[in-house]
Each structure stands twice: as C-alpha cells, then as structure tokens.
N, C-alpha and C positions, 0 to 999 in steps of 0.2 A: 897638952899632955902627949907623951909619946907611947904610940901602943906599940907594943913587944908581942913578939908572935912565937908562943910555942909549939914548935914543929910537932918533937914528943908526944907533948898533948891531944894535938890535935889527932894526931896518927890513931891515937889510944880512942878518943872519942867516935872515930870514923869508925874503926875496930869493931869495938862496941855497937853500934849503930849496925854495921854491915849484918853483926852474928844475931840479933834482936830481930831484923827484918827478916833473913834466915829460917829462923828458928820460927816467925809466926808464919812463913810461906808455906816451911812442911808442917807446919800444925793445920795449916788449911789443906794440904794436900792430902795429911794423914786421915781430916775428918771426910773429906772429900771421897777417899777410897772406901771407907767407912760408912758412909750412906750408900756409897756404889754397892759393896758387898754384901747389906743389907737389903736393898731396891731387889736384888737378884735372887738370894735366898727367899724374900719371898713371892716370887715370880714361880720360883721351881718348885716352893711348895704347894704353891697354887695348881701349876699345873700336875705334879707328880699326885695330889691329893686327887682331882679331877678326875686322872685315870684310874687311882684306886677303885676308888667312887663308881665309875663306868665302871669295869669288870667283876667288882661284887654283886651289881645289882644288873648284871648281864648275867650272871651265873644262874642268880634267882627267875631269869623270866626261861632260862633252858631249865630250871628244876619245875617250876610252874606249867612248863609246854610240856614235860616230856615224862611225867606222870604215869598217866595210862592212857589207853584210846578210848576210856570212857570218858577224861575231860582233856584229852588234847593227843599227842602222840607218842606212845610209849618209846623211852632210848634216848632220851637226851639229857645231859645234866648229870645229876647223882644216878641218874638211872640207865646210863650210857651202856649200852652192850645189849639192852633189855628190851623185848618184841613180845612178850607176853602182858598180860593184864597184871594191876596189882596184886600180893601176895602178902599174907602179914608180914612177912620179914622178908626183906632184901637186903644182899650183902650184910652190913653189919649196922645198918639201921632198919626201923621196924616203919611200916605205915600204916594207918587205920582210917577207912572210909566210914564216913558220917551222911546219910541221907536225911536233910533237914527238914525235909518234908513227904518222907517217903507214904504212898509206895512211887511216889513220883522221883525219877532220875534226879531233877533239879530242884534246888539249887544242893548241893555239895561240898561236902567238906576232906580235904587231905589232910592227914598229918602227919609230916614226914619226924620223927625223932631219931635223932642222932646220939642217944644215949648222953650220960654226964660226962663217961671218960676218953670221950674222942673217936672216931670215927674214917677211918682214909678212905676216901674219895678218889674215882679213877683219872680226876684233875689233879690227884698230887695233894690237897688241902686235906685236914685234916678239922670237922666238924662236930658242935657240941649244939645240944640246946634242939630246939622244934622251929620249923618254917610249918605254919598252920596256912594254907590257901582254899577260901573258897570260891565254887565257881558255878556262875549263872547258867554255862552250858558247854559243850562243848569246843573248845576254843577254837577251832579250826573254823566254826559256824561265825557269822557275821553278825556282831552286836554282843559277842559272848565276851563278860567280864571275867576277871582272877583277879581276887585280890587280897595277896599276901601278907599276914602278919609275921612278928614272932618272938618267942619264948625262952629266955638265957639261949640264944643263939651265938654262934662264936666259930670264924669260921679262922682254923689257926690261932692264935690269941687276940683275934680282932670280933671285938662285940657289935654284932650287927643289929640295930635298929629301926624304927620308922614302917611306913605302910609300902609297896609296892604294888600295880594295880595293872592289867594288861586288859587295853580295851582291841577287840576284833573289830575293824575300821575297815574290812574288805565290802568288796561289791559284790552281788548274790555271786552262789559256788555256781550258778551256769554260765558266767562268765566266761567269752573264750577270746583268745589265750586267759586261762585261768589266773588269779590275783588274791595273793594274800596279806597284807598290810596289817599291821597292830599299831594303835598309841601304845607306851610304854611311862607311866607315870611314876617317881617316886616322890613321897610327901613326907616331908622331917625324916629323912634319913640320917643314921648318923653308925659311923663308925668309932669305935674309942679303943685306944692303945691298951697296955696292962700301966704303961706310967703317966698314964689318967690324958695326953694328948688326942685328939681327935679329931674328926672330918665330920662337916654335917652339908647336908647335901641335898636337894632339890632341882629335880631332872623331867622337861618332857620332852619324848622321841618318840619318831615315826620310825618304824623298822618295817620294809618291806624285803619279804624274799626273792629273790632273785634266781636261783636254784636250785634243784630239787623238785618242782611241783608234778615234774612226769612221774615222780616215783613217791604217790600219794602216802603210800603204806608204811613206805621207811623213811625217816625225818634224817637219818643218818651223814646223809648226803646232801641236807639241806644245809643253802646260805644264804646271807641277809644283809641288806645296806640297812644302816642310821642316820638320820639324820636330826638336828634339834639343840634345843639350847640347856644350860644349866647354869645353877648358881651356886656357891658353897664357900663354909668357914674353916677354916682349920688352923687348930691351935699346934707350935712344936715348940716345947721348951716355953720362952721369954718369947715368943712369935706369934700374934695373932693378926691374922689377915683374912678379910671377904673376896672373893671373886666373882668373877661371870664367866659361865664360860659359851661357845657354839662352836658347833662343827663346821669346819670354812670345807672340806670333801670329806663326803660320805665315810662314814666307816664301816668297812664289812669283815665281818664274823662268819665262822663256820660250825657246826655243831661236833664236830670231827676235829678242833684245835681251840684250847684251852684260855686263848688271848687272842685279842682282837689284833688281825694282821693286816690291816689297812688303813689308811686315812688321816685327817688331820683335824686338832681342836688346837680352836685360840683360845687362852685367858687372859683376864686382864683384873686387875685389882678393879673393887667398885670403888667411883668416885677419880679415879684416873682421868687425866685430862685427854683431851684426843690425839693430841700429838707426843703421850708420854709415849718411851722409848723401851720401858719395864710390860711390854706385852710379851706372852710365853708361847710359841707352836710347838704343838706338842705331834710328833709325826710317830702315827704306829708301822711304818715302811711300806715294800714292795708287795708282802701278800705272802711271804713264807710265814708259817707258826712258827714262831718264836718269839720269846720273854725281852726280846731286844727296841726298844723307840729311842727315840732322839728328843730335845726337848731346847730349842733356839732362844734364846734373850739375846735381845740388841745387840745382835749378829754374830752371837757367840753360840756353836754347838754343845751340849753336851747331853752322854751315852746315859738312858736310867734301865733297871732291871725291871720289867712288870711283873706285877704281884702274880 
C-alpha cells in the first residue's frame, strides 16, 4: 500500500495541537496566579486583622490604666488631658464608681458609658456602649488585676467584645531602678464589622515601661515595650482564614500617640507548613506617631493605613 502524506492536514492537526497545549498552559497559569492572589489576600488579612486586634485592645488597657489614681493613673486613654480624680461626667461620656465591698476601697468597679448616640474621643474614634472594669487594687500595686468587660460597645462601627484582663507582674515598688511590667490578657475577643465580617482574637503580652517612671504622678509621658504571642480568625467576604501571630521586635507604644510606632509582628496561617512562603511582617516603623506600617509577603511590600 502506498501511504500518501497530507501536508494540509497535518499543518491543520499540529495547529490544533499547538493552540490546545496553549490554551491548557495559560489555564494553568491563570489558576496559578489565582491561588498566588488568594495565598496573599489572606496573608494581609491576617496580618492587617492582627494589628486591628492590637490597637483596640491596646486602647482598652490605656482606658483601664488611666481611670483615676484611685485604680491606676488618671489621663490616659478616654481620659487623656485629665490629672483630677473621677467625676460623674466627663467630656461626653459619664462614669460611675461601684465599691463592691465597701467601706473597703477594693475590689472596684468602673463604668465608663459612652452613651447610645456616640461619643468622640480625643483619639479621633468615635464610642457607643459601656467598658465595665473591675479592679482588685490599684494597678500601679504589684499583683493588682483589671478586668474588663462589655456592653453594646462599638468603637466607630466596630463591635467590640470578649474579656480583657491586665495583671501587675512587677517586683515590690522598692525596687531600684524602679520596674513596672503588666501581663496583658485578652480571652475570646472579637471584633465584627456592620456587614456581619469579623476578627476574633486571643492575645498574651508582657508590656513593660520603659519611660516615664521619674515622673510617677503624670503617666502622660509614659512609654512601653510588648512583647508576646497571639492567635486569631477573620472572616472578609467568601474569606475565612486562622492565624498565629508573635512579635519577632518589641513593639512600643506611647500614651501621648494614638498608634503603636514601633516594632514588628509575624503571621502566619495555622497549619502552614515551615517552609511556606505566605508568612506576613507586619512593621509598625521608625517611632514617629503615625497611622502608617508596612506589611511584606514573599518579599513584596505593601503600604496599610492603621485603624
């Protein structure tokens, strides 16, 4: 038999063939970028949730310190400006002391309420609902607990709940050079958006001050390193991802600047293998106050705004 060779044909069939192989390359490519841009988003939600996270329930341990100087040091937090002792009303929320067992000082209860219709705060936020804190003793004292609840709380349209708890971890006050260190607990924390998304969160930190202890009387000019680990969930959309997160340098805080201006936390999804590449640093900069960090996946920068 003589075989006959269709040039035509065969052109046609290669054709076909070339744009078939093609066409499944960039469909692999397409899904390819497709889990990459997936991998990343939640990488950043992870860590941008994190830092949420830290700075709500960093506001709470300046509202819990800085009360009055009967349970810690009046002027810090909602209470910023303020060197007198409580008073029913300040600014445009009210407080009311509870003596749980009086006529004894301790144990104590705060309630700060923020009214239903909002409240601006000299951080700029804008607060609803009650932080209820009570406290074993004087915070400044060693061994002295706070620990905060609370009640339609909201700080801006973000529902704040879970327990926060500040243990006094220092060594007696004759300590010299003098030493003030707190644990910093929070348990089932959760944040939730108005379009039902949220962050849930669980944090222990060591915060010790570092500045300020010459000037016992005014907390004003106190500052503080963190150090510690957390874990947390958060839901965005069709998005649900668990993290882990630690602080790989210290972060420090000032009571005099509204966002944390130092330091670095790593996340990483739980369950991540060791050598995955979807790990997030999250860098809050040089030490100026400013609403500015950075936040790196697999060696790409990018710029986020802090709450």
């Amino acid at each position: 038999m003589k075989l006959v060779l269709n040039l035509p044909r065969i052109i046609g069939f290669f054709s076909i063939f070339c744009l078939l192989a093609l066409s499944s390359c960039q469909k692999e490519q397409s899904q390819h970028g497709s889990e990459e841009e997936q991998e990343i988003e939640a990488s950043k939600a992870s860590s941008e949730s994190d830092s949420e996270a830290e700075n709500v329930f960093s506001g709470i341990f300046d509202d819990a310190y800085g009360a009055n100087d009967e349970v810690g040091l009046s002027g810090t937090g909602v209470f910023w400006g303020r060197t007198d002792t409580l008073v029913p009303t300040v600014r445009c929320f009210t407080v009311t002391v509870i003596h749980l067992n009086a006529p004894a000082p301790f144990p104590v209860k705060v309630i700060v309420d923020f009214g239903n219709t909002g409240c601006l705060g000299p951080d700029g936020h804008v607060r609803k609902g009650k932080i209820i804190t009570v406290y074993t003793n004087r915070l400044i004292y060693p061994e002295a607990v706070a620990t905060t609840t609370f009640d339609g709380f909201y700080v801006d349209n973000v529902k704040v709940e879970g327990t926060h708890r500040i243990t006094n971890i220092s060594p007696p006050l004759t300590t010299i050079p003098p030493v003030r260190k707190f644990a910093a607990d929070v348990i089932d924390g959760k944040l939730t958006k108005p379009d039902g998304n949220f962050v849930e969160w669980n944090s222990h930190k060591i915060i010790t001050q570092y500045d300020g202890l010459m000037t016992p009387l005014d907390p004003r000019d106190d500052s503080f390193k963190i150090e510690g680990t957390a874990r947390g969930r958060v839901r965005r959309g069709a998005l649900l991802v668990a993290w882990e997160s630690a602080i790989t340098e210290p972060l420090f805080k000032r009571f005099s600047c509204r966002w944390i201006v130092k330091g670095r936390i790593r996340t990483v999804r739980v369950n991540a293998t060791i050598t995955s590449p979807w790990v997030a640093i999250l860098d809050f900069g040089n030490g100026h106050c400013d609403n500015i960090a950075t936040v790196t996946i697999n060696g790409v920068t990018y710029q986020i705004t802090l709450r």
